[in-house]
C-alpha positions as CSV (number, residue, x, y, z in Angstrom):
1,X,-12.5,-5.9,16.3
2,X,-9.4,-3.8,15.1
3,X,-8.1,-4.0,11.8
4,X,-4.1,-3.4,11.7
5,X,-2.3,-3.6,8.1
6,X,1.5,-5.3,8.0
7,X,3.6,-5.0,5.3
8,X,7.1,-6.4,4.6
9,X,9.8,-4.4,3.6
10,X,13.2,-5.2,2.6
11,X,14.2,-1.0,4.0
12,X,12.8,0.6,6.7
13,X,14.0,4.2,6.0
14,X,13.0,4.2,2.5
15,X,9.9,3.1,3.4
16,X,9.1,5.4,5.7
17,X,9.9,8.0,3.1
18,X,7.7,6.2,0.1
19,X,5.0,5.5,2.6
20,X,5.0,9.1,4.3
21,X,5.3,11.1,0.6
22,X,2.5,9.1,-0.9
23,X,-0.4,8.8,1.5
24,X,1.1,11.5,4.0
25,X,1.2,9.2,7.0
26,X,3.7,10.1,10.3
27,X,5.5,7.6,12.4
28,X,3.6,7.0,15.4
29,X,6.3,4.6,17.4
30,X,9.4,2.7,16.5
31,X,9.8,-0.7,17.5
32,X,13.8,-0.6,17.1
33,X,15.6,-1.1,13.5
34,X,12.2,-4.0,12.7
35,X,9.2,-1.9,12.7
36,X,7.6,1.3,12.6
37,X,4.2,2.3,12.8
38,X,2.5,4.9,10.6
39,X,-0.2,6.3,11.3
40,X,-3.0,8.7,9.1
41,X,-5.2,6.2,8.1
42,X,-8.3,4.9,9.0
43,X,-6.3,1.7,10.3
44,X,-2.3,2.1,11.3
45,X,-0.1,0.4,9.2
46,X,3.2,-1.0,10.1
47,X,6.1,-1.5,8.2
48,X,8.1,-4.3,9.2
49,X,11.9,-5.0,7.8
50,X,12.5,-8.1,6.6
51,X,15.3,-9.2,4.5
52,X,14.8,-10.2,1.1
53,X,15.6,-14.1,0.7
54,X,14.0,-14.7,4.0
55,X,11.8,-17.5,4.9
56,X,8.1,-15.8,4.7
57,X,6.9,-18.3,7.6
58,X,7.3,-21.7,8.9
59,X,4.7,-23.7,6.7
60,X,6.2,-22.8,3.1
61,X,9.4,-22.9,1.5
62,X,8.8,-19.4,0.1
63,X,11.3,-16.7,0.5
64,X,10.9,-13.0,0.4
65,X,11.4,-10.9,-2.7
66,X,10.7,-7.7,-3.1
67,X,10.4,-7.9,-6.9
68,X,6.1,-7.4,-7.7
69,X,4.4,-9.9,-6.8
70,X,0.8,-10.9,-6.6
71,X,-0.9,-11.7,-3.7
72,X,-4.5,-11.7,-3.0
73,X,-4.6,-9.0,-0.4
74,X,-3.4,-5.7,-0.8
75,X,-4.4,-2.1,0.4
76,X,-7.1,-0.1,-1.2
77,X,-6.6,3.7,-0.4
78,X,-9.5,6.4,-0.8
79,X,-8.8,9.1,-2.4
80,X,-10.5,12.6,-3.3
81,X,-8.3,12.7,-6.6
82,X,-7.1,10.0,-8.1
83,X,-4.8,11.7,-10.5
84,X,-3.0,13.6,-8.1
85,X,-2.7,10.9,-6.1
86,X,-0.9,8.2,-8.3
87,X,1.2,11.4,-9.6
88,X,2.6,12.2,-5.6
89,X,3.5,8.3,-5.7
90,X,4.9,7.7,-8.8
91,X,7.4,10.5,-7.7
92,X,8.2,9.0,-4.7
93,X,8.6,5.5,-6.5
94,X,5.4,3.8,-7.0
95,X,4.2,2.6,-10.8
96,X,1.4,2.8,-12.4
97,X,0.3,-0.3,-13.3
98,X,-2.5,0.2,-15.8
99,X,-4.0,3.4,-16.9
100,X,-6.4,5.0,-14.9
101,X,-10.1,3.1,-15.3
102,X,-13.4,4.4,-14.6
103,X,-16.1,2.4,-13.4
104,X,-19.9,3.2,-13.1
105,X,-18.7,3.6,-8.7
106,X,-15.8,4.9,-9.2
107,X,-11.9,5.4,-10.5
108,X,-9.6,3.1,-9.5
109,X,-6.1,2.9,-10.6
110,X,-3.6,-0.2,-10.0
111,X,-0.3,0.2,-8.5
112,X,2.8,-1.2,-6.6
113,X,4.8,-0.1,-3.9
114,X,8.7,0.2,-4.5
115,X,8.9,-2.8,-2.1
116,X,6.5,-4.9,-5.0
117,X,3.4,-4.5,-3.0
118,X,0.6,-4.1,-5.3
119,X,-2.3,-1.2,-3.6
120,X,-5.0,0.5,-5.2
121,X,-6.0,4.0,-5.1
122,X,-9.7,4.1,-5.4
123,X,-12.1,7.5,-6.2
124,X,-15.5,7.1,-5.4
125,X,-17.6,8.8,-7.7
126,X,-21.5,9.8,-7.1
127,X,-22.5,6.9,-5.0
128,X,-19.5,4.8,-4.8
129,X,-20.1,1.4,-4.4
130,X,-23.7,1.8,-3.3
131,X,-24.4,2.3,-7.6
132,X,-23.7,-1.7,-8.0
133,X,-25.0,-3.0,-4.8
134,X,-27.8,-5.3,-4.3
C-alpha cells in the first residue's frame, strides 16, 4: 500500500512557497491551476486549491475555511532539530501553537499551517517511541 497526503488550500502559490520554505520539499508535477505535487518526504504530498466557502464533500453541509481548525488527522514531520525547525516555519508563516514540550521519546512541538492546518514537528530523542512501547 502507498500512503499519499492531501491537503486543501485556499492558494496554490503561496503554498508552494510555505510548504517548500518549511520542510524544503520541490514540485514534482503540476496538475494545472488545482494541484501540485511536492515531493521530499517520505510520502508526496499534494496541495490541492480549493476555494474557501466551498462545499468540503457531498455528505456534509460543511464548507471550507481556512481559519484553524481541528481535525483529527494532521501531518507529523521528523525532524533532527526541532527548534530550528518551527523557527524556518514560523518565518515563512506557520505558528507556534504551544511551547516546545519534551517527552520521555521525544520533542514535539504543535503547529498550524498558514492555510489552518494543524502539523506537528516531532524530535525523537534516544529511542524515540520505542522508550513507551509495550
Amino acid at each position: 500500500m502507498e500512503l499519499l497526503a492531501n491537503i486543501d488550500v485556499d492558494n496554490l502559490e503561496k503554498a508552494i512557497r510555505f510548504y517548500g520554505a518549511s520542510f524544503g520539499l520541490k514540485v514534482g508535477r503540476r496538475f494545472g491551476v488545482s494541484g501540485v505535487e511536492m515531493l521530499g518526504s517520505s510520502a508526496p504530498i499534494y496541495l490541492l486549491a480549493k476555494a474557501e466557502g466551498t462545499q468540503a464533500a457531498s455528505t456534509t453541509a460543511q464548507r471550507r475555511t481556512y481559519d484553524r481548525h481541528w481535525t483529527p488527522v494532521h501531518l507529523d514531520f521528523v525532524v533532527e532539530e526541532i527548534e530550528s525547525a518551527v523557527q524556518k516555519a514560523v518565518s515563512v508563516g506557520a505558528q507556534l501553537e504551544e511551547p516546545v514540550a519534551t517527552h520521555k521519546w521525544g520533542r514535539l512541538a504543535h503547529m498550524a499551517d498558514p492555510f489552518g492546518n494543524g502539523f506537528c514537528f516531532v524530535q525523537f530523542l534516544e529511542r524515540g517511541y520505542d522508550e513507551i512501547a509495550n
